[in-house]
MIZA-502097 format. One record per residue (C-alpha): residue in one letter; x, y, z. Coordinates in steps of 0.25 Angstrom, whole numbers, padded with zeros to 4 digits, always signed. Layout:
<lumvos>
aXYZ/...
</lumvos>
This chain:
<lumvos>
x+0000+0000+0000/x+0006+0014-0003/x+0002+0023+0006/x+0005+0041+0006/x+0004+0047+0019/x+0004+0063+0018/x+0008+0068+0033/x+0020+0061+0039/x+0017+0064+0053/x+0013+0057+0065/x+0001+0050+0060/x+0006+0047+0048/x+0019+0042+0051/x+0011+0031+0060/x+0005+0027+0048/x+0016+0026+0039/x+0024+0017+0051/x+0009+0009+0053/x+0012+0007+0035/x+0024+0000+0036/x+0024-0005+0049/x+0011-0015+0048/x+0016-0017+0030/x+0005-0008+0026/x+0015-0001+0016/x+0030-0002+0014/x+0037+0009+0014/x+0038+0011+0000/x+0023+0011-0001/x+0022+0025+0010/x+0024+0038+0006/x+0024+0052+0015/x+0023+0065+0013/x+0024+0076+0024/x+0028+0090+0023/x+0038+0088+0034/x+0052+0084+0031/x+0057+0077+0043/x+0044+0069+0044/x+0046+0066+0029/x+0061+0062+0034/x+0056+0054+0046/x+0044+0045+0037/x+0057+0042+0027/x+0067+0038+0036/x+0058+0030+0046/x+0049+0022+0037/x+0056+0022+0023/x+0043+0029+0018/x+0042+0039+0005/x+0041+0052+0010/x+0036+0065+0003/x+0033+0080+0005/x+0023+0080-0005/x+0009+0073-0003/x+0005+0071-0016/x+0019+0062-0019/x+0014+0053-0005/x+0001+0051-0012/x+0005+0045-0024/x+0003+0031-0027/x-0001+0029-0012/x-0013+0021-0011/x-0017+0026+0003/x-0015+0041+0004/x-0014+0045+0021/x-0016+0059+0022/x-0011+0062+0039/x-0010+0076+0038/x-0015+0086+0049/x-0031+0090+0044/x-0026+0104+0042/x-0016+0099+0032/x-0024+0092+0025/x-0030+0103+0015/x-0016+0107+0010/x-0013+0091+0008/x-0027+0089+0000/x-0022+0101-0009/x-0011+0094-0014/x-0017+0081-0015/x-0030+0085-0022/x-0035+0077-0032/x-0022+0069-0033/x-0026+0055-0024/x-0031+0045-0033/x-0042+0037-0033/x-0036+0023-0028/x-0028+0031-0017/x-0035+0032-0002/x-0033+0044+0009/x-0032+0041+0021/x-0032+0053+0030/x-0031+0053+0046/x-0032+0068+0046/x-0042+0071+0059/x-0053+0081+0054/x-0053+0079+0041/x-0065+0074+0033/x-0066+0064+0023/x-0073+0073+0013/x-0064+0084+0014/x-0052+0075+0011/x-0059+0068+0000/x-0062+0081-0005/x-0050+0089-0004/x-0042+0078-0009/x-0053+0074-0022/x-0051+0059-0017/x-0064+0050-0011/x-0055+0037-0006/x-0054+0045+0007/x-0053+0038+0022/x-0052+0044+0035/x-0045+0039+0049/x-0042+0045+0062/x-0029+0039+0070/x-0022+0041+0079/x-0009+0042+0085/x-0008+0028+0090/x-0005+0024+0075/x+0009+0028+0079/x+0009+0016+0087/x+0001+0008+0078/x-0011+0010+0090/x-0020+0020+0083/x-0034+0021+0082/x-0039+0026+0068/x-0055+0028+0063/x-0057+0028+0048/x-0067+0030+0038/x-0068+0030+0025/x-0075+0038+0014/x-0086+0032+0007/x-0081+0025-0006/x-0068+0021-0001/x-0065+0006-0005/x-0064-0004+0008/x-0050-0010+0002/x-0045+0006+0006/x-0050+0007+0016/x-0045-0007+0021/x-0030-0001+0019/x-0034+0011+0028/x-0040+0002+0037/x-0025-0004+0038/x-0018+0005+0039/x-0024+0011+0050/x-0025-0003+0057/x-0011-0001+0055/x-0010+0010+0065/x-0019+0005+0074/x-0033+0001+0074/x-0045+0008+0065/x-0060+0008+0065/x-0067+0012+0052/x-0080+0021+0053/x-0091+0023+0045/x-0092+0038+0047/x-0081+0049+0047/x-0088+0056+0058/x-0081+0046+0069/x-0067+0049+0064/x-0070+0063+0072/x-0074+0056+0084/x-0061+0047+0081/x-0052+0059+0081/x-0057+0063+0095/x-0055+0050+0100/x-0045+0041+0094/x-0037+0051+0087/x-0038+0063+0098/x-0038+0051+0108/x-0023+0050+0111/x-0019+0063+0112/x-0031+0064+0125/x-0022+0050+0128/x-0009+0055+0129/x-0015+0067+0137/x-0021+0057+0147/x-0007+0049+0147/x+0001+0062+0149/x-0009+0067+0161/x-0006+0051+0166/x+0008+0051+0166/x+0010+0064+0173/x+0002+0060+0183/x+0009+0047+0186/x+0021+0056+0186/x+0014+0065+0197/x+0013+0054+0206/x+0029+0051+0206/x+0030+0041+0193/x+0044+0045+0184/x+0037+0049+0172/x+0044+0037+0163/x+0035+0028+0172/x+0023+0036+0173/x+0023+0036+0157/x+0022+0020+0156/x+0013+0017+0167/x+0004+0029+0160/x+0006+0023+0146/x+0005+0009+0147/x-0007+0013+0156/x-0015+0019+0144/x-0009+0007+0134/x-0013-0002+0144/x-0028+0002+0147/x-0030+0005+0133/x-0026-0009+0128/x-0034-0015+0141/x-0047-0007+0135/x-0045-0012+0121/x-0042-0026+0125/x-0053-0030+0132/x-0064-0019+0126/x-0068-0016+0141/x-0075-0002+0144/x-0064+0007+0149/x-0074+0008+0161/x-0075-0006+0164/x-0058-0006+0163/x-0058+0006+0172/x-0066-0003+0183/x-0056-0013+0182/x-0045-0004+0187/x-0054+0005+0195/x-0054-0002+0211/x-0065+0003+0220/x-0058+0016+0227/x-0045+0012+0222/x-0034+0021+0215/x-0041+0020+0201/x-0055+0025+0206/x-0047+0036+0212/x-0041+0041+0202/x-0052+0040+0192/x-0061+0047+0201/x-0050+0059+0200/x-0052+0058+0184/x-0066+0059+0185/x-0067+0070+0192/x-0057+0078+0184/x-0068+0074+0171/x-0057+0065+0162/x-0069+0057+0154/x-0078+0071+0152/x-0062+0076+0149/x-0061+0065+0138/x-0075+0066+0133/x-0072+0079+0129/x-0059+0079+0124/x-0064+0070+0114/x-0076+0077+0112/x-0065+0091+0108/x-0058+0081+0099/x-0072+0077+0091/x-0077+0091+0092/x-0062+0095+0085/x-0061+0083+0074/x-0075+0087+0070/x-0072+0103+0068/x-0060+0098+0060/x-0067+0089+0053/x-0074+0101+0048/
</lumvos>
């Protein structure tokens, strides 16, 4: 499979590595382009990959086209390409906030699909929503479907509407996470842990709570009783997270993040 990716940043670095690192593609096959030098230099030398400054050379003969460009870019990115992706290519796009219909439009092309990681692909651990515009064969939207499996795990939807409420969860999710983590981790050290130990008890915490969750498909409530002893250390300090208001804190946090990928989704 060839494969263009236009924006060599984070994410799509992570799905350049996720390419070659489950045979998707060979190096050979992948093509970059990114208006930043040193991240062109960085692609080259760590993954053997073709790199470009122009888009319209990662584009062609690709037969997935990603585009992972910031939304704001995307306009000035869609100029150039205008007209110039061919029928049997598909975009992929995992630009937050950007509608299917205005990247079909701006870029005169109809085999359009949509998905929302996250940052976990990094680490092969993300969670990607994706749909599809109407009319895209199944067999493209199979290799999709791959790739992002490739990064994690994906849910396909029926409606582009949840992939807003996805960007507030999954895709806004970790940096409300990490913010969680950070508080947890000071914390520990505040109560005389070095902070090199507070950090792994606080991360394999999470990691191992979150796989507990998965793993057996409990309610996080029913988990939380398991833990939570009648007047013991637990119950104490949950009773100090609730009256500080975490869960109405969370709800709307998420709630924010919705109320912005809609405004950006026009």
């Amino acid at each position: 499979m060839r494969v263009g990716v236009i924006g060599g940043g984070f994410m799509g670095e992570a799905l350049v590595s996720a390419l070659l690192k489950n045979g998707l593609a060979e190096a050979s096959e992948v093509t970059v382009s990114d208006v930043v030098e040193a991240r062109r230099q960085h692609l080259a030398a760590s993954y053997g990959v073709e790199v470009m400054a122009e888009n319209l050379e990662a584009v062609r003969g690709a037969e997935l086209v990603v585009l992972a460009v910031k939304p704001q870019e995307f306009s000035a990115v869609a100029a150039g390409l205008r007209g110039r992706v061919g029928r049997k290519q598909t975009l992929l796009s995992i630009m937050a906030g950007v509608p299917i219909e205005r990247i079909g439009r701006e870029l005169e092309h109809e085999a359009v699909v949509r998905a929302m990681p996250n940052t976990a692909a990094f680490v092969g651990q993300a969670m990607s929503v994706w749909t599809a515009r109407a009319g895209v064969p199944e067999e493209r939207c199979e290799t999709v479907a791959r790739l992002l499996r490739a990064v994690g795990r994906e849910l396909r939807v029926g409606d582009e509407k949840y992939l807003d409420m996805a960007t507030a969860v999954s895709g806004s999710g970790p940096g409300f996470v990490f913010l969680f983590l950070e508080a947890f981790i000071d914390a520990a050290v505040h109560i005389g842990l070095r902070r090199e130990v507070a950090q792994e008890l606080a991360v394999q915490t999470l990691l191992g709570s979150a796989v507990l969750a998965r793993e057996t498909g409990k309610h996080p409530a029913e988990l939380r009783n398991m833990v939570t002893s009648p007047g013991g250390t637990t119950a104490a300090g949950l009773q100090v997270l609730e009256d500080a208001g975490l869960r109405g804190a969370i709800i709307d946090a998420v709630e924010a993040a919705y109320e912005r990928a809609k405004e950006l989704n026009g």
